[in-house]
Structure formats: structure tokens, C-alpha cells
C-alpha positions as CSV (number, residue, x, y, z in Angstrom):
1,X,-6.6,22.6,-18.9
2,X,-4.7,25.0,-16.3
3,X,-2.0,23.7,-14.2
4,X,-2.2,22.6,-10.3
5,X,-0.6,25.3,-8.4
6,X,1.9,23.5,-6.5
7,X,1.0,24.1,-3.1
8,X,-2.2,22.8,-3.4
9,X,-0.4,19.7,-5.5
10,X,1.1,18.8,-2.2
11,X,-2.0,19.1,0.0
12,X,-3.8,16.9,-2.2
13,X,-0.7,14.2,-2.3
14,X,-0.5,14.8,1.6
15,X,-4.3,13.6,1.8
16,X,-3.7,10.9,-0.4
17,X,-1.1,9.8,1.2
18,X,-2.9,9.4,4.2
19,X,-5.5,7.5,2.8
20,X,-3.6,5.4,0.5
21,X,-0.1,4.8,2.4
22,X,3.3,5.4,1.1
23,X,2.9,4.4,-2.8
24,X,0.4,7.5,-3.2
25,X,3.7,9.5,-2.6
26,X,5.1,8.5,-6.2
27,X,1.1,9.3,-7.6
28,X,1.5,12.3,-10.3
29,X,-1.1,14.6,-9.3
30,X,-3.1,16.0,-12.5
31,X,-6.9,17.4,-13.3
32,X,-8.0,13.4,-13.6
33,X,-7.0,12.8,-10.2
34,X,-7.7,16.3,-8.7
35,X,-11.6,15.5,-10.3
36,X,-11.3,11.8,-9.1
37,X,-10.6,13.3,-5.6
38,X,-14.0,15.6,-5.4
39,X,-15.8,12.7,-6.7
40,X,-15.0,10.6,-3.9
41,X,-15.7,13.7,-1.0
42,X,-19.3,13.8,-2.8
43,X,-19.2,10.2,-2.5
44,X,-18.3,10.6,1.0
45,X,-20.5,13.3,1.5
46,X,-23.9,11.6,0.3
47,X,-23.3,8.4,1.8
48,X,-22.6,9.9,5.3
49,X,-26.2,12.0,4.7
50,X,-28.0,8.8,3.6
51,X,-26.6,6.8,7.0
52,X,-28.3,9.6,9.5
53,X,-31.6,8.5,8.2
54,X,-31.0,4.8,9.7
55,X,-32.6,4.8,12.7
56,X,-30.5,4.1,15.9
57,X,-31.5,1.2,18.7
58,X,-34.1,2.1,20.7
59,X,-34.4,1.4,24.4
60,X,-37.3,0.3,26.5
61,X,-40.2,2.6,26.9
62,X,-42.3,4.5,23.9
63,X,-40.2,3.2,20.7
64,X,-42.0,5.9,18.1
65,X,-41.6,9.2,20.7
66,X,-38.0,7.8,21.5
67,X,-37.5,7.5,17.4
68,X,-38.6,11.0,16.7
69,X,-36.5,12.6,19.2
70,X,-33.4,10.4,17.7
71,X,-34.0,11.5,14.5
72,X,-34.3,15.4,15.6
73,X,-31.1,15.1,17.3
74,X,-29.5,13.2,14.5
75,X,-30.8,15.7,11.8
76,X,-29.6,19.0,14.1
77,X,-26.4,17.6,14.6
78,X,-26.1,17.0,10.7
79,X,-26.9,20.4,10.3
80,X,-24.3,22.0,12.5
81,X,-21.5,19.8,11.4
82,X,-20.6,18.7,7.5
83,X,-17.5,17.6,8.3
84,X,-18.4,14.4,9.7
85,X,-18.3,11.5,7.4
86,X,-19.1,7.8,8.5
87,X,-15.8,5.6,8.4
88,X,-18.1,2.8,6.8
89,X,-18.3,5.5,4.1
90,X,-15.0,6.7,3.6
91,X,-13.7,3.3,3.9
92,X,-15.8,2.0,1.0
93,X,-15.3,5.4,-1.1
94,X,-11.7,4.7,-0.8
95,X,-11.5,1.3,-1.7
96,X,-13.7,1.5,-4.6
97,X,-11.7,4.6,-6.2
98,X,-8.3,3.2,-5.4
99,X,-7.8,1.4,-8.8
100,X,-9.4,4.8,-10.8
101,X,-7.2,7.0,-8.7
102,X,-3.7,5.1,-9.4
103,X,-4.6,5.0,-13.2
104,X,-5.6,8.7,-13.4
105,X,-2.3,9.3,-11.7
106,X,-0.2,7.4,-14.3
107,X,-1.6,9.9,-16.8
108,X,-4.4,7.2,-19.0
């Protein structure tokens, strides 16, 4: 198992720290957490690309034509930026690997 390089050690504790608060500052950052973390972006990742197939309220007028054209959008926009992540997604990623993440940390 090679070591963190320790710039990229504090990035990582930096990100948790802004998802967790303060006490992920005192988290020891190791492979287990470094693999929890990339976990949780796929996580992130597949849920966000699983919520643009929900289909958005439609307004008066021709419900399937105004559906289709909803969906285009939605898809093309998905396609032209992967960084966006739903918060409902990112808040339930983040709750769910809070507990794993704090463990891995302490080393078990």
C-alpha cells in the first residue's frame, strides 16, 4: 500500500472538512478513507444521473411534446456538465458514509 502524498492528504481533509464540519479535521487520512471517498463521488455521481430521468412538471398545453423537449434539454445539459450533483444526493451519500468514513479514519 503506497503512502498519500501529503498535498493531496490535505485536499482530501479540506473536502472532508467541508462536508463533515470541524471533527473531520482530527480524521487520519489513509487508503480506507481515500477509497471510502471515491465510493461516495460514484455514489454521488449515479444518483445525480438516475434523478435527470424524473420527469419535471409540466405546464398546460401538449404534456408528451412538452416532456420530450424537457428530457432533451435535461439530457444535453447532463452531457455538457458532470460536475453537477443533486443536493438530495450528496446529502444522502454523506450521511450514509459518515459512520464508515470516521471508522476507516481511526485506522479499523
Amino acid at each position: 500500500m503506497s503512502r498519500i502524498d501529503p498535498a493531496d492528504e490535505q485536499a482530501l481533509k479540506e473536502v472532508l472538512v467541508t462536508w463533515y464540519g470541524p471533527q473531520a479535521q482530527y480524521w487520519n487520512i489513509n487508503q480506507a478513507v481515500l477509497e471510502l471517498v471515491i465510493e461516495m463521488v460514484r455514489e454521488m455521481d449515479n444518483c445525480s444521473a438516475a434523478m435527470d430521468y424524473i420527469p419535471q412538471p409540466i405546464n398546460f398545453g401538449n404534456p408528451l411534446s412538452q416532456l420530450a423537449k424537457s428530457q432533451l434539454k435535461r439530457f444535453i445539459a447532463r452531457l455538457k456538465d458532470n460536475d453537477r450533483t443533486y443536493l438530495i444526493c450528496a446529502r444522502h451519500t454523506l450521511l450514509h458514509f459518515k459512520s464508515p468514513l470516521a471508522i476507516a479514519a481511526m485506522g479499523f
